[in-house]
N, C-alpha and C positions, 0 to 999 in steps of 0.2 A: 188668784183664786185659790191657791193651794193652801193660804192660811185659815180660808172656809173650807174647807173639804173636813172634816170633821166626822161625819157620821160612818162612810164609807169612801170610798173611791169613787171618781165618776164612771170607772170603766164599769165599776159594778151598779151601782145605781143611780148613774145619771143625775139629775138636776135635785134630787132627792140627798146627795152624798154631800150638799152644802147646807152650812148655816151661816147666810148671811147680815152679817151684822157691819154697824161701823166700828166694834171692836177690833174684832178678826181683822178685817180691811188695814183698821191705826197699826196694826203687828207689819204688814208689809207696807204700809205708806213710811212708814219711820227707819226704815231700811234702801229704798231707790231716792233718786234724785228727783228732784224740782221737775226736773224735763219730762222723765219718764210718767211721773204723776202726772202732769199737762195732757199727757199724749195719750195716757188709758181713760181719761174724760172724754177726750175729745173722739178716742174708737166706742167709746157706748153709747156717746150720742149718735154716731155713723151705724154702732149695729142696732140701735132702735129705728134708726132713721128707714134702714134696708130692709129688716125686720116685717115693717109697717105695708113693703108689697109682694113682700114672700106667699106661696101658696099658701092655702089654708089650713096643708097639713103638708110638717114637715121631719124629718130626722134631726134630732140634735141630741147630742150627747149617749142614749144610751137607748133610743127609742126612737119611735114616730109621738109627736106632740101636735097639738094645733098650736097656728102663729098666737093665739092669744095666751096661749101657757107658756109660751117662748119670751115673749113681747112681758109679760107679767114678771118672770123670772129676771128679765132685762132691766126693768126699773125697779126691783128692790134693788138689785145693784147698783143702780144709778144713786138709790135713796141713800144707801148704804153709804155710797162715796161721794154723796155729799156731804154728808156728816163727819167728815174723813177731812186729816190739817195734811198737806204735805209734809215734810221733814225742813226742816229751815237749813 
């Protein structure tokens, strides 16, 4: 995520401090391995998945959010790193 963080920092403003794109994303997929790519698909499908019976309102990153600004934020990532090649 750090090649999103773009605007600010999360510490400073939380889920606001990214732009996610599958650009930003191709900068760090063209840098780890095959595995590692495998393995961060396979945790945002696990934190959507978890996500989905979280309270209704929760802390994440730099605030209190509800699960649906949380859960929202989670699949443009998702969208984002679909659009996204591994490094061969």
């Amino acid at each position: 995520m750090s090649e999103c963080e773009v605007y600010c920092v999360s510490a400073c403003c939380g889920m606001d401090a990214y732009q996610i794109t599958p650009e930003n994303l191709q900068r760090w997929a063209d840098r780890v391995s095959r595995s590692t790519f495998d393995d961060v698909s396979k945790e945002l499908d696990r934190a959507i998945e978890n996500l989905q019976s979280a309270p209704e309102s929760l802390f994440f990153l730099d605030a209190e959010h509800s699960r649906a600004e949380v859960l929202d934020w989670f699949r443009r990532i998702q969208a984002a790193f679909a659009a996204t090649r591994a490094a061969d």
